[in-house]
C-alpha positions as CSV (number, residue, x, y, z in Angstrom):
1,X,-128.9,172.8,32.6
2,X,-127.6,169.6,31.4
3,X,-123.7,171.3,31.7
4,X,-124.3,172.6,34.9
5,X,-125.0,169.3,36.4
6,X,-122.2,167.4,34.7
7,X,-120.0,170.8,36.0
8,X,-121.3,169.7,39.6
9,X,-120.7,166.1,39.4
10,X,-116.9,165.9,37.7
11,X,-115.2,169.3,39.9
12,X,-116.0,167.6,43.0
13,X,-115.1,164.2,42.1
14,X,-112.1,165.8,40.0
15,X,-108.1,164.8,42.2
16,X,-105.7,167.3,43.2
17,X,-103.0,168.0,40.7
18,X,-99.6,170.6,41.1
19,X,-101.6,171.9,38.3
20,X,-104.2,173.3,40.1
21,X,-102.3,176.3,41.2
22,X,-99.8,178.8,39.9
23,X,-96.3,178.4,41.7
24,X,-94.3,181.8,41.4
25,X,-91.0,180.6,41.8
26,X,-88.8,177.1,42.1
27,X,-90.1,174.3,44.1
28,X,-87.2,173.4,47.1
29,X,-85.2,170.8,46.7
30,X,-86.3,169.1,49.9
31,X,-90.1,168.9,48.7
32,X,-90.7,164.8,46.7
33,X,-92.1,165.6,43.2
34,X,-96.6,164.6,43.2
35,X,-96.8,161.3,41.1
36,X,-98.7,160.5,38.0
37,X,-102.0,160.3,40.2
38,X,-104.5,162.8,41.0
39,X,-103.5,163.1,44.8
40,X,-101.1,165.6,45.3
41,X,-100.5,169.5,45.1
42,X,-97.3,170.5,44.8
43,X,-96.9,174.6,45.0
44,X,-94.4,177.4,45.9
45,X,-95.7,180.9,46.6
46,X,-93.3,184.1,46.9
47,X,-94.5,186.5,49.5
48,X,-92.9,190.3,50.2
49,X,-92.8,189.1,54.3
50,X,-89.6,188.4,56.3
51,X,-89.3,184.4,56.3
52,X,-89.9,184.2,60.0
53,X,-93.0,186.2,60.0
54,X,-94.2,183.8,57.2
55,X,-93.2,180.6,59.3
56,X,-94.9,181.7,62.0
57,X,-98.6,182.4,59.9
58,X,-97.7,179.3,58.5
59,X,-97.5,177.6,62.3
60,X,-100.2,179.1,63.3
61,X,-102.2,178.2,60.0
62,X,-101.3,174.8,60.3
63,X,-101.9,174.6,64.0
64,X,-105.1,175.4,63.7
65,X,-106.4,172.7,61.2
66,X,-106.1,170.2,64.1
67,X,-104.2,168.2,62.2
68,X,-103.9,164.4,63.4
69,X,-100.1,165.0,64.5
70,X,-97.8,168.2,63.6
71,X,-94.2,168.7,63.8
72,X,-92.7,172.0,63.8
73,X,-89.1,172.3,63.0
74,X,-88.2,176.3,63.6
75,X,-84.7,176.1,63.1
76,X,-85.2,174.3,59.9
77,X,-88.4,176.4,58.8
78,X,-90.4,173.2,58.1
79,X,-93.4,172.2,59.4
80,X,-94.7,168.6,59.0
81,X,-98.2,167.3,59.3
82,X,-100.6,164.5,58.8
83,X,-104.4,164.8,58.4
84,X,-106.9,162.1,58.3
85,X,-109.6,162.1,56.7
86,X,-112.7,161.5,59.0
87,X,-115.2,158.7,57.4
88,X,-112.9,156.8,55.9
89,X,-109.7,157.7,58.1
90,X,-106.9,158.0,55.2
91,X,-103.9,159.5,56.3
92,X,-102.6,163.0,54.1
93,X,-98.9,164.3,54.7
94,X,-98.7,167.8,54.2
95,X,-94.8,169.2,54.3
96,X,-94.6,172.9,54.2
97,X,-91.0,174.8,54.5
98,X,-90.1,178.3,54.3
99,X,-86.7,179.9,52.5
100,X,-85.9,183.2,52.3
101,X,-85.4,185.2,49.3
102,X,-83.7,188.7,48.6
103,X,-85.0,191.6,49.7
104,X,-86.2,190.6,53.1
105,X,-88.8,188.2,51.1
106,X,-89.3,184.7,51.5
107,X,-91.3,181.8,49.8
108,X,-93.4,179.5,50.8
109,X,-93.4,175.4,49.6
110,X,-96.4,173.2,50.2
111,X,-96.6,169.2,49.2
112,X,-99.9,167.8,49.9
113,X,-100.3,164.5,49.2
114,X,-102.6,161.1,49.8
115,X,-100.7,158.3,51.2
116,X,-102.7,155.4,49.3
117,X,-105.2,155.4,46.6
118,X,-105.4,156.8,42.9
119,X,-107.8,159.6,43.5
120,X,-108.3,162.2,46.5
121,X,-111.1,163.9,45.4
122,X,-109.5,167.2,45.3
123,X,-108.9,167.2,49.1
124,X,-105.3,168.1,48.7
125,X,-106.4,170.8,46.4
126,X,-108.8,172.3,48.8
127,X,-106.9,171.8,51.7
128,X,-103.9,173.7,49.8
129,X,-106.5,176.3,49.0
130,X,-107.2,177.1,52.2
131,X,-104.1,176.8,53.9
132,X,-102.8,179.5,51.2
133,X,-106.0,182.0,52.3
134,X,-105.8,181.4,55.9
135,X,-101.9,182.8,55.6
136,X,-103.0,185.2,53.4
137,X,-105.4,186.3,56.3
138,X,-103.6,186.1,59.1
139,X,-100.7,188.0,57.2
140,X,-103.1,190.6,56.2
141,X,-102.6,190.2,52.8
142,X,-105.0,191.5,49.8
143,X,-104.8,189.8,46.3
């Protein structure tokens, strides 16, 4: 009982770290490393798609998490957006990019990251989370 509630109370309160997920291939160049604090995820994701099919899930994913501003750059294949967090009203930059691979594959590279502060709570981490399962969705993809 005693480790359950100490399990409840840390996870939650735990920050978003690159290790927090498994990337599958080489960051991009064009994505900042996270810094030594627990506010930023960091991940790249291989996927068996054509690049422009992922972009557009990716779009679309992004789209429809009503960011606080988005800016879609399709010839570019990078996408950049900035949430805020509602009580307090922090501002998160998420940069996302698509490159394509060999084999009519492509990957995908996500930074999430918290402008100010030490900690994020694991916002990043969740927000990566589901950014990754909502492509995963609307690509039809099953893990």
């Amino acid at each position: 009982m005693i480790l359950a509630t100490l399990m409840v109370l840390k996870f939650p309160l735990q920050g978003s770290t690159s290790a927090d997920f498994i990337s599958d291939t080489v960051h991009h160049a064009d994505l900042r490393p996270c810094p030594d604090s627990p506010n930023c995820v960091v991940l790249s994701k291989r996927y068996s798609v054509d690049p422009n099919q992922l972009f557009v899930a990716a779009s679309k994913t992004l789209n429809d998490l009503n960011p606080h501003s988005l800016t879609i750059m399709t010839e570019k294949k990078q996408i950049k957006a900035v949430f805020r967090i509602p009580l307090f009203g922090f501002k998160d930059d998420v940069h996302l990019l698509v490159s394509a691979n060999e084999h009519n594959s492509a990957s995908l590279h996500i930074r999430s990251a918290s402008r100010v502060g030490y900690s994020d709570l694991g916002v990043n981490r969740r927000r990566v989370g589901k950014i990754l399962n909502r492509i995963q969705q609307t690509l039809n993809i099953h893990i």
